[in-house]
N, C-alpha and C positions, 0 to 999 in steps of 0.2 A: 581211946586208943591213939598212941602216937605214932608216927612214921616220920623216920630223915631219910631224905633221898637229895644225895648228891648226887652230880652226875655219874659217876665212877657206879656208884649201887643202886641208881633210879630203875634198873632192869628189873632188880633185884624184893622192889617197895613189894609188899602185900596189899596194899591198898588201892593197886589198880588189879588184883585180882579176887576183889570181890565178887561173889555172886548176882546181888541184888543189882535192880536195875535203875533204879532211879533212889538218887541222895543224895543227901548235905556232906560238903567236906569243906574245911578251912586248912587251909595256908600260909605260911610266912616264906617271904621269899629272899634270900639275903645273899648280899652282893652287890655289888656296881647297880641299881636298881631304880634309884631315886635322880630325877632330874633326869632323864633318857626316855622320856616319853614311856615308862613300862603300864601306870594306872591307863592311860587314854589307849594303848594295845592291846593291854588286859581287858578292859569293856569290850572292845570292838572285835578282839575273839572269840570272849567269852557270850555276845550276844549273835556272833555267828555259827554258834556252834548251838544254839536255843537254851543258854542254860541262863540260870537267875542268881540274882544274889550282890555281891557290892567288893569294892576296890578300895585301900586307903593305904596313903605312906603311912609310915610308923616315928615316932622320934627317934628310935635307934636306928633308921637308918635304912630297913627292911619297908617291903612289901607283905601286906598282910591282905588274904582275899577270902570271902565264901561264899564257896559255888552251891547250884544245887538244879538236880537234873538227871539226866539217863548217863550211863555208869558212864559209856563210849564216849559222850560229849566229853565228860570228868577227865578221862584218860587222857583225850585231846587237848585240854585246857593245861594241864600239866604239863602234858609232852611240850605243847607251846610256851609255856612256865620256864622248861629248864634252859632254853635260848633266851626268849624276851625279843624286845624288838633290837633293830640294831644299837649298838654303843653299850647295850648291856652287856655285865658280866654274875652269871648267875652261878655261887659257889653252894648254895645247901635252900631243901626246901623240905619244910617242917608242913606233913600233912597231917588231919587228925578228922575223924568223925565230927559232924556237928548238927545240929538244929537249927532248920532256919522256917521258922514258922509267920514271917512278919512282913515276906514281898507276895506280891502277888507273882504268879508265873507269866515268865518273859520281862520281868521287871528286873534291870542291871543298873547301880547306882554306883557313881565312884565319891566315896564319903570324903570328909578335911581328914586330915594328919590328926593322928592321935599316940 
């Protein structure tokens, strides 16, 4: 299942009102994103908040992430998501269910550009 949340409809996403409590969800994050320190704030949120999973630019441009974890961390990781650190400009973010069955928990990786 797919989800775009830009800022205008991120209220709006279903995908921060799931039920379940702990999951995988992947990301792309598009916008001003690359080169603003977003992969090295993404870790360092993302492993403050306990959740697992990996970080990498993308060639076109975007930011591409998969978290996985208890739902609230997810919501947090996001909400954090749609800012970025400073000098970002974050205009659309493509959420979607995923499987991540290959880090151990509390294991946060930021992979090369693919």
């Amino acid at each position: 299942m797919l989800f775009v949340a830009s800022r205008s409809e991120y209220s709006r996403c279903p995908a921060i009102s799931i039920s379940r409590r702990w999951f995988d969800q992947k990301s792309q994050i598009t916008g001003l994103v690359q080169g603003v320190g977003f992969r090295v704030a993404f870790e360092r949120s993302a492993r403050s908040y306990g959740l697992s999973g990996w970080v990498r630019n993308r060639c076109d441009g975007s930011v591409e992430a998969l978290v996985s974890g208890d739902s609230d961390a997810i919501k947090k990781i996001i909400d954090w998501a749609r800012q970025g650190p400073e000098g970002a400009v974050v205009k659309q973010i493509l959420i979607e269910d995923a499987d991540l069955t290959t880090l151990r928990p509390g294991q946060f990786l930021r992979l090369p550009t693919e």
